[in-house]
N, C-alpha and C positions, 0 to 999 in steps of 0.2 A: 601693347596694341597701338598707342599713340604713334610709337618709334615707326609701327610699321607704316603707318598712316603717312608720316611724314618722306618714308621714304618713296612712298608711293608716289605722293605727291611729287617729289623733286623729279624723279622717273619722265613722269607726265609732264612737267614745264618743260625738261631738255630737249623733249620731242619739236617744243616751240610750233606745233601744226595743231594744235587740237583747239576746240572753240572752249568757253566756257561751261558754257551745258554739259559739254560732254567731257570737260574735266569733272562737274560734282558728278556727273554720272560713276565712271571711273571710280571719283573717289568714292561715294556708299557702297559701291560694286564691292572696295577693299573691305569697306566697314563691314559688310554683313559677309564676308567670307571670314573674316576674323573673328565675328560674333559665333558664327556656326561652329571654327574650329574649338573656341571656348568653350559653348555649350557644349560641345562633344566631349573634351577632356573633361569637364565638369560630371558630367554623366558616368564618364571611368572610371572616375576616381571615385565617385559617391560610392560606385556598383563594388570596386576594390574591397572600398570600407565597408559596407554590408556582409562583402563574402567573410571578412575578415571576423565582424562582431559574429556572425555567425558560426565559426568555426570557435570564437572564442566561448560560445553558449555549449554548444557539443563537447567541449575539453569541461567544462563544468559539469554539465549533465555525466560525462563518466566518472568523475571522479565523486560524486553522489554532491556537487557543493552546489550553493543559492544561486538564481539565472538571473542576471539583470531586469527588471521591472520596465515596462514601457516611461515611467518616472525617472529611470536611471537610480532609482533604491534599487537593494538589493533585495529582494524578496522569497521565500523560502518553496517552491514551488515543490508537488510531489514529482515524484520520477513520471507518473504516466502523464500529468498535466503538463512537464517538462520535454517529452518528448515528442505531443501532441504541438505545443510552442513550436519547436524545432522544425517540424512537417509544415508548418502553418508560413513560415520564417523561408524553407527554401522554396514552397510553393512558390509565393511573392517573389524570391530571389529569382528563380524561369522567369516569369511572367516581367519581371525587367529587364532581362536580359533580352529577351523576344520582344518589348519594345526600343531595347535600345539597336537592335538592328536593323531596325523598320525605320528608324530614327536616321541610321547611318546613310540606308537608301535615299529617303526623303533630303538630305542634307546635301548628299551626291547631285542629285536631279534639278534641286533651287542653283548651288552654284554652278552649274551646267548652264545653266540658262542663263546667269550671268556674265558669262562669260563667253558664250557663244558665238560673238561675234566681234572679238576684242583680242589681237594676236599677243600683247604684253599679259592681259588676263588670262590666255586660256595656258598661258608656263603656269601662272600663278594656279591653274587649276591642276595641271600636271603634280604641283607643290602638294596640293589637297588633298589628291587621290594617293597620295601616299602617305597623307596624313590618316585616311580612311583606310587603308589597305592595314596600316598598325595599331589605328583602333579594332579595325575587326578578329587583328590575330590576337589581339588581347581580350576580345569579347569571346571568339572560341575558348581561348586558356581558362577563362570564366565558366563558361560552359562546363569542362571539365571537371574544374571545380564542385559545380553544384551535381554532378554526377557521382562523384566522391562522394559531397557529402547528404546525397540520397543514400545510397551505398551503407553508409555507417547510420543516418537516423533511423535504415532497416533494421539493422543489426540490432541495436537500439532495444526498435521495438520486438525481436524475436526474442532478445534475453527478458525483458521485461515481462513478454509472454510466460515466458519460463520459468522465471521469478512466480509470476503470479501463478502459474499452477501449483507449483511446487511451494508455496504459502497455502495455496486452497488445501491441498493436501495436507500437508502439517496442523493446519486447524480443524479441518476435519479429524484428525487423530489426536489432535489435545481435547477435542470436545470430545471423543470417544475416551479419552484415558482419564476426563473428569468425570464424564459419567459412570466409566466400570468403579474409580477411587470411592465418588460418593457413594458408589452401591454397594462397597467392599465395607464403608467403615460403616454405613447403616445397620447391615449386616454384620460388621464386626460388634457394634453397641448394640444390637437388640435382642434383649434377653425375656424371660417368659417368666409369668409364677401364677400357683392360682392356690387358693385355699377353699376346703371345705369338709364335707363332712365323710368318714371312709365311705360308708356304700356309694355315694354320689362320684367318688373321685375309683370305683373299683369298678362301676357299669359305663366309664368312661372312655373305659382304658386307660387310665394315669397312672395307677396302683395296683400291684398285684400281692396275691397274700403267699405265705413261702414257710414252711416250716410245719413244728409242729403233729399233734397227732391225735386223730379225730376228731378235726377242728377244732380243735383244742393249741392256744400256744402259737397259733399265726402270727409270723409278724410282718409288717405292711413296708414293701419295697418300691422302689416306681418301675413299671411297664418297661420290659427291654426295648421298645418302639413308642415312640410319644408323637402325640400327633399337635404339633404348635396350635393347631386352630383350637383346641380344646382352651389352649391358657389364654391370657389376656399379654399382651406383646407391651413392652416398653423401653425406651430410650435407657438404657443404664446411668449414664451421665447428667441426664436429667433429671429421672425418679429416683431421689433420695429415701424417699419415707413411704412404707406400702401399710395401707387402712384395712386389717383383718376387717372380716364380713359381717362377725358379731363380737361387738367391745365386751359382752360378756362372758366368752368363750375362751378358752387355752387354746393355741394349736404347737400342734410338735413339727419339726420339719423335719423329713424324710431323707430331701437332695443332699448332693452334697456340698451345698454351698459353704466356704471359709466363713464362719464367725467371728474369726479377729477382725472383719472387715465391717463389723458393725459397730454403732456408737456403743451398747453396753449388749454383749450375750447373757439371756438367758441364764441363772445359774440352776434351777431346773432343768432347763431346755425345752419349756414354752413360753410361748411369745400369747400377749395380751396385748390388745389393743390395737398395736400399730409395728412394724418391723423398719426400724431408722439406720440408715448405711452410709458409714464415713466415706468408706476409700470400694468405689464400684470395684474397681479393678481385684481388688484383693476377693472380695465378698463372691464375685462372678465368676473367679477363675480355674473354680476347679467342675461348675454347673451353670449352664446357660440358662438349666429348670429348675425354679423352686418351686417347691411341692411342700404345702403346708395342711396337716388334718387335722379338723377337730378334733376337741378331747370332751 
């Protein structure tokens, strides 16, 4: 700027006709046409770098990595909060863009005036409008620019969309595949038994009698159809040890549940007291019903 300054100056003495006055005329006339062109490249360039950090935000956003923080930390942002950033980012990038060529105008119009009546100043203005003419092809190329990359922060957000359905959807269906699992293994662990005395368990329908001759010699089998609400339902895994209904009573069991799957069988084959079960799985797996009569 100086350089130009001075050459201005010498310009203006060899004229050797011009007063004073209206050499520092002159000379500020240079200054603030100098200052404008600066503030203007200053303006491009900033707007440059913006487009630039901008694009460099979107090449991270696809590739799923961290967006620079208004701090300049890198901070961990989610994809929708990232792509919201983005929209937010080239909003403001338009809206500078649309001042900076309001900018150009106003900067047109000041040296205009300056000049308007000054035939060395008005080439120098000739100078400018060409200086203006290639900021603004560069403000359009900018333009473009942010046209792109609206273009892709859509994209963006239509996968992102997509993504998120297609998540709602899959969670929707894991929480349906947890709910049918816990229903299956509730269902797979819950087993029934009830103990009591034969007529009670024969007007129930648990037991039926089979053999024999003239009611003579019956022997007591359980109901081809059982109806679970009759027994008392429990957790296999959990209930180890089942509390006969009278500690003073025998009962015989019917079902067919494995007796190797209790701490000690019966060598009778009634149980007193209480019926204690090591290994569920063994004990339950050949009857979901135990059926136990008094004796």
């Amino acid at each position: 700027m100086r350089k130009t300054l001075f050459v201005a100056a010498l310009a203006l003495f060899s004229t050797a006709c011009v007063s004073k006055s209206e050499y520092d005329r002159q000379l500020a006339n240079q200054a603030a046409i100098s200052a404008e062109k600066d503030s203007l490249l200053n303006e491009v360039v900033a707007t440059s770098q913006f487009i630039a950090e901008v694009n460099t935000e979107l090449d991270k956003v696809k590739d799923g990595k961290p967006v620079a923080g208004a701090n300049n930390e890198m901070e961990a942002l989610s994809p929708t909060e990232a792509r919201v950033r983005l929209a937010d980012r080239v909003k403001l990038l338009t809206e500078r863009l649309n001042e900076s060529e309001v900018r150009l105008s106003q900067s047109r119009r000041r040296v205009g005036q300056l000049t308007s009546n000054n035939a060395t100043q008005t080439a120098q203005m000739v100078a400018f409008d060409s200086t203006i003419k290639q900021f603004q092809v560069i403000i359009d190329n900018q333009k473009a620019e942010v046209v792109a990359l609206l273009e892709q922060v859509s994209i963006l957000n239509s996968e992102n969309m997509a993504l998120r359905e297609t998540n709602t959807t899959l969670e929707t269906q894991r929480v349906a595949l947890t709910t049918e699992n816990a229903g299956l293994t509730t269902d797979l662990n819950t087993v029934y038994w009830v103990a009591g005395k034969k007529d009670d368990l024969i007007k129930r329908g648990i037991v039926e009698q089979k053999g024999g001759m003239l009611g003579i010699g019956k022997t007591q089998v359980l109901a081809r159809s059982l109806d679970a609400s009759e027994f008392t339902a429990i957790d296999r895994l959990a209930v180890r040890e089942l509390t006969l209904p009278d500690a003073s009573k025998s009962y015989r069991m019917i079902s067919t549940n494995d007796l190797a799957g209790l701490d000690v069988a019966p060598t009778d084959g009634k149980f007193k007291g209480t019926v204690r079960i090591v290994s569920p799985e063994t004990f339950w797996r050949a009857s979901k019903f135990l059926v136990l009569i008094e004796q």
